[in-house]
VOROSE-69154 format. One line per field, with one value per residue (C-alpha): x, y, z. Coordinates in steps of 0.05 Angstrom, whole numbers, plus 5000, padded with zeros to 4 digits. Layout:
BEGIN
xx X ... .
yy Y ... .
zz Z ... .
***
This chain:
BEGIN
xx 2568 2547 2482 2473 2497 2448 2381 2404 2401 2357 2289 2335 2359 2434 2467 2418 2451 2525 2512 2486 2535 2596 2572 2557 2629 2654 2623 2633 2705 2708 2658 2705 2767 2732 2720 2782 2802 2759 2769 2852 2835 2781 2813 2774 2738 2709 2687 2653 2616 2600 2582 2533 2497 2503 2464 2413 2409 2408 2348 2305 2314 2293 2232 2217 2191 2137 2146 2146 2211 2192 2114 2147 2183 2122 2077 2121 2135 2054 2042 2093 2065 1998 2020 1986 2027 1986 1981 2070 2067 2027 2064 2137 2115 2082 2158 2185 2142 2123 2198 2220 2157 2160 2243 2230 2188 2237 2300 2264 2236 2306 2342 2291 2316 2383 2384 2333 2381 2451 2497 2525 2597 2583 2631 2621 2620 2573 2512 2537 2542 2473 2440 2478 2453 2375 2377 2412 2346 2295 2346 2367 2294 2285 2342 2311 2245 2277 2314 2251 2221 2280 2283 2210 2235 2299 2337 2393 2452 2403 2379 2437 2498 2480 2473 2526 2574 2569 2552 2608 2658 2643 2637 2712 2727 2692 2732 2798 2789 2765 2823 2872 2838 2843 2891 2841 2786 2725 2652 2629 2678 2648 2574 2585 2608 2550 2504 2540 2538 2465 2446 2487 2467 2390 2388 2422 2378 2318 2335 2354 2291 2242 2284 2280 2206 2187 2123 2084 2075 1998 1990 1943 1971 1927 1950 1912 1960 1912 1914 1992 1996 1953 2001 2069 2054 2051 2109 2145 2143 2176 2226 2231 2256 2303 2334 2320 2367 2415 2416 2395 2453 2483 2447 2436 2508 2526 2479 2519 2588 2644 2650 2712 2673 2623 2669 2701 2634 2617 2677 2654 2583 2609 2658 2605 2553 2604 2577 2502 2517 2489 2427 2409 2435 2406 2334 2331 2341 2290 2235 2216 2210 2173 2124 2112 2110 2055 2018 2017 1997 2057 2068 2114 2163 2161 2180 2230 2266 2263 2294 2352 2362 2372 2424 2458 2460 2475 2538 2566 2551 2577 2644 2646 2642 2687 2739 2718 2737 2809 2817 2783 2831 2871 2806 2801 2872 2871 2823 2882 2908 2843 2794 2812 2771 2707 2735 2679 2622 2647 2640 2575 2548 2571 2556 2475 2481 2502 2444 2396 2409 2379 2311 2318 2294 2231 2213 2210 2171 2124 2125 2107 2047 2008 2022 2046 1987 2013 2086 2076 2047 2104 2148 2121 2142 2216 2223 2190 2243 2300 2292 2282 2342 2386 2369 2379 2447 2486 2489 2512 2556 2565 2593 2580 2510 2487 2517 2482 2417 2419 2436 2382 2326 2349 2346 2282 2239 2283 2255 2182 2174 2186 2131 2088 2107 2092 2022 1997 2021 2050 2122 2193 2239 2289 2357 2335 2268 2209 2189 .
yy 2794 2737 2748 2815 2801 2750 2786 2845 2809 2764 2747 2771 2730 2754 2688 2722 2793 2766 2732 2784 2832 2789 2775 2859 2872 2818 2850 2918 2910 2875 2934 2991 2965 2946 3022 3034 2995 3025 3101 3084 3049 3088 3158 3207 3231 3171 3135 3203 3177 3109 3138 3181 3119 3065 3118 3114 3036 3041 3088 3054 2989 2997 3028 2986 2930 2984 2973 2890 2885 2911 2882 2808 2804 2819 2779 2712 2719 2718 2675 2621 2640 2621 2556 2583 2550 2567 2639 2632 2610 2656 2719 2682 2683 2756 2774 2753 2774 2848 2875 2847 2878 2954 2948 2942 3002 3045 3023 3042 3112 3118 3111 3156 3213 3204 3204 3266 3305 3276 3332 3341 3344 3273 3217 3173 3114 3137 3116 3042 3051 3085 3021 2979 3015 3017 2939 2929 2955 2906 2855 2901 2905 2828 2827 2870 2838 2763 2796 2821 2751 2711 2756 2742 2664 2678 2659 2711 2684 2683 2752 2789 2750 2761 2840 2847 2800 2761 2824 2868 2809 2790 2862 2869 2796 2806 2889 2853 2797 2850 2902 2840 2825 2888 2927 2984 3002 3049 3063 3004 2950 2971 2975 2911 2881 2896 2879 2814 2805 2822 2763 2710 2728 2743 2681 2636 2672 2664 2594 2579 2614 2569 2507 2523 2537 2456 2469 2414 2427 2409 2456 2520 2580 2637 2695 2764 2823 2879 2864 2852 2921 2951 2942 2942 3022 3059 3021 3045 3114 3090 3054 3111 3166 3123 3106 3183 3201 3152 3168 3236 3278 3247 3255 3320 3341 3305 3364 3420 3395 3369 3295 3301 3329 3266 3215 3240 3255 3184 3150 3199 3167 3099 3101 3136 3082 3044 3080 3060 2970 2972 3012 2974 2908 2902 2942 2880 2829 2853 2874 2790 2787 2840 2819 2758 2780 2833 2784 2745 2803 2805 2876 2877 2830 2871 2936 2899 2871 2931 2970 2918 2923 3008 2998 2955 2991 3055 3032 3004 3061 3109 3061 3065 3145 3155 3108 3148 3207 3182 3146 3178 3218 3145 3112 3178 3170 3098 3123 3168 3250 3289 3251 3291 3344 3304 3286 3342 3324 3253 3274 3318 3246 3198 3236 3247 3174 3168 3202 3176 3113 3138 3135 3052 3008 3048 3048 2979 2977 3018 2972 2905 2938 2956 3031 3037 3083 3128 3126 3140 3212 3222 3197 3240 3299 3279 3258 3329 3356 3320 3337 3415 3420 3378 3434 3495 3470 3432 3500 3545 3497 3428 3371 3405 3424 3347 3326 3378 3371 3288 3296 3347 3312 3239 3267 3311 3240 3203 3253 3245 3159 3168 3210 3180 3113 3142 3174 3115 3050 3076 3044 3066 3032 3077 3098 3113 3139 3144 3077 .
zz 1685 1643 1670 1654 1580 1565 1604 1555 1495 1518 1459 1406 1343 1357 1316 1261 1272 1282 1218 1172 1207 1192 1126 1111 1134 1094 1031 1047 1059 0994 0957 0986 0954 0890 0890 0910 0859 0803 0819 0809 0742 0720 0744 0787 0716 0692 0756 0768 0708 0727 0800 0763 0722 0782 0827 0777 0768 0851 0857 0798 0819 0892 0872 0813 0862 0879 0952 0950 0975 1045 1042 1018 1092 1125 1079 1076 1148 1165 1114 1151 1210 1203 1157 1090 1038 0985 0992 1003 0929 0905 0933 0909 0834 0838 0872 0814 0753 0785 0789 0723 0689 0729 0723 0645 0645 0690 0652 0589 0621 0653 0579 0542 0591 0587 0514 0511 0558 0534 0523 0454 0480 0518 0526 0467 0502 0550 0495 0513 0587 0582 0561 0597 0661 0636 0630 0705 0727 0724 0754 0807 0826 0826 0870 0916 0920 0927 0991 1021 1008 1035 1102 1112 1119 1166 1111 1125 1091 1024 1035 1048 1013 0950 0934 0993 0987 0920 0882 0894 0897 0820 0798 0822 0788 0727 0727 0735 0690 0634 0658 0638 0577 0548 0576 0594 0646 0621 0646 0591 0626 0695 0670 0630 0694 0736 0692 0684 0761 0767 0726 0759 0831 0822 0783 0838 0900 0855 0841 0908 0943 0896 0922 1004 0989 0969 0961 0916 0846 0856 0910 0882 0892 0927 0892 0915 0883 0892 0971 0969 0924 0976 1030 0986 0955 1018 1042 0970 0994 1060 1017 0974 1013 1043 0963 0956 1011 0983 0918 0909 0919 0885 0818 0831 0847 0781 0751 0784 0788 0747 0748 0796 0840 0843 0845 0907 0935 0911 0944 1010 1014 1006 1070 1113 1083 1138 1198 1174 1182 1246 1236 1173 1190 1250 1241 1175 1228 1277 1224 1205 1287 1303 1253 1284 1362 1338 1296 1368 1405 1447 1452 1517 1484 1420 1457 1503 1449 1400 1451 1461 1381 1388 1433 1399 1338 1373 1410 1344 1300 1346 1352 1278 1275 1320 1274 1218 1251 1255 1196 1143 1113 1099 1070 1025 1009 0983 0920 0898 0914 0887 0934 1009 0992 1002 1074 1104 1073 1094 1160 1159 1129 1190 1242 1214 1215 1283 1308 1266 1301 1366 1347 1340 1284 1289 1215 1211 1273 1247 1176 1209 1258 1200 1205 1126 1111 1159 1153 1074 1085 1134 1084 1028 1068 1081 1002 0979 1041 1017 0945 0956 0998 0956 0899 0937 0969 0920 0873 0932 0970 0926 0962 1030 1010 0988 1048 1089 1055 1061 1138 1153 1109 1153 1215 1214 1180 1239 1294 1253 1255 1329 1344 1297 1341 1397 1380 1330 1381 1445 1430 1430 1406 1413 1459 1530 1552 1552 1575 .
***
């Protein structure tokens, strides 16, 4: 039996994947009660509201890096590969300067809208929270990019901990700390606190990434940023639809229904977001890897081990939907009474999830083989997709329709990588045949 175990997982980095999995849980378990937390202080009404801006800050500042945070894991891990120190410094200061200077210009675009469209009846503190959110995106998208740079070295524990573990633990720290110091909780306390959070932990994993790098101050560094632009924008539409999907309904439900409505809806996406650690945690792990084994040519090893990786993230996202489907009335019920109603769309969300992961970690696959030219027009398609049914079902059915629309849009770019896969390289990665 032994045996059989370790010719299964055999070529993979599973210390890598146990790590960043334990770590994800560790974080998620402390994000879900921090939202637990802030939907019982904030009341369904007002963490509607900060649902509403954070989705924002979320969607900005993953495509503010302009599709570096993906291209940086590839880059830094060919780069290493290949021993070319110079061109590693290069790309580490253009990770840094590019988000900060595109986040500025999104947070200010972002702001300009909000105030152009603000409702005269508006919250009046919402013109606080407003800017708060616009300046969480540039560091959001340094955050991002700095991830993509740090998986690219294997560095897992600096990739992942701090926008999944660090960040939601001193957004509920800072919260409390404020809740006690006041007396209150409000969408300006929250925002204030992720902001506040942003700038600790992109400023340690910055800090930290420059220090692991010891590269000599004399050393020139090769810096090429039309070529790393080159690859990085078609890979933004990849990493685009994917923020889309997340982030999306969302925004557009908080168009079309009253801000109850979003925070359950909220609260819904963040408990199937459960369902989705495998997937994501372990198609991360496999992307620096399969980027090296292609840059070798070993093709045969690539598919052998990509296929190993699907399983694995099948078997535990199924396990976790079929939790879900037990206990997520209870994980509804710990954000307070209003928030069952959501428990549908819950489900219609988890279970797209589960099947998505059939296809394997296929996107990133297709992301380290050079196919990003490809994948973008495929990815164009899903986005345009995603956004038209996201506006013709969240009017007629709200929280059911963004659900709906977010599973159907996942599933039909899910079925679409595959083939493109299949056609562009001959590889599945996927569950089960064909071989």
């Amino acid at each position: 039996m032994r045996k059989r175990i370790n010719a299964l997982f055999s070529g993979m980095d599973l210390r890598g994947v146990i790590a960043t999995l334990a770590m994800r849980f560790a974080g998620a378990g402390v994000g879900f009660f921090g939202h637990v937390a802030y939907a019982r202080l904030l009341g369904q009404t007002h963490y509607g509201l900060y649902a509403g801006l954070w989705a924002w800050v979320v969607l900005l500042g993953m495509l503010a890096p302009l599709g570096l945070a993906m291209a940086n894991t590839r880059l830094a891990a060919q780069f290493l590969e290949k021993k070319q120190a110079g061109h590693l410094k290069g790309l580490f200061s253009f990770a840094v300067l590019m988000p900060l200077i595109s986040g500025a210009i999104f947070g200010a675009a972002f702001a300009a809208f909000e105030f152009a469209t603000m409702q005269a009846d508006a919250p009046v503190n919402m013109t606080v929270a407003l800017v708060l959110a616009a300046v969480s995106i540039p560091l959001f998208a340094l955050g991002e990019s700095m991830r993509g740079f740090a998986r690219g070295h294997g560095l897992t524990l600096l990739a992942y901990a701090p926008a999944f573990l660090w960040r939601p633990l001193l957004i509920l720290v800072f919260a409390l700390v404020a809740f006690a110091y006041l007396g209150q909780a409000t969408v300006n306390v929250l925002m204030a606190a992720s902001l506040l959070t942003l700038v600790a932990t992109v400023l340690v994993q910055a800090g930290l990434l420059r220090r692991h790098l010891d590269l000599p101050a004399r050393l020139p560094a090769v810096r090429t940023p039309g070529a790393w632009l080159g690859i990085a924008l078609p890979l933004l539409l990849m990493d685009g639809y994917f923020i889309l999907a997340a982030n999306t309904d969302v925004i557009v439900l908080r168009h079309f229904a009253p801000a109850e409505d979003v925070g359950a809806y909220y609260a819904a996406t963040r408990i199937a977001a459960l369902v989705n650690f495998f997937p994501l945690m372990i198609g991360a792990q496999a992307a620096p890897q399969m980027a090296r084994l292609w840059t070798r040519g070993e093709r045969e090893l690539l598919i052998r081990i990509g296929r190993r990786y699907a399983w694995l993230a099948f078997l535990g996202t199924a396990t976790a939907f079929t939790g879900l489907v037990w206990l997520g009335d209870i994980a509804l019920a710990l954000f307070g009474r209003g928030f069952a109603v959501a428990r549908p769309a819950m489900l219609i969300l988890a279970g797209g999830i589960a099947l998505q992961a059939l296809s394997g970690p296929v996107r990133y696959l297709l992301a380290m083989c050079g196919q990003e030219r490809a994948m973008a027009m495929v990815m164009s398609g899903a986005a345009i997709l995603n956004v038209a049914l996201n506006l013709v079902l969240i009017p007629a059915f709200g929280m059911l329709g963004a659900a709906g629309a977010t599973t159907l849009s996942n599933l039909a770019l899910a079925a679409a990588l595959a083939c493109l896969a299949w056609r562009r390289l001959k590889i599945w990665v996927g569950v089960g045949p064909p071989m």
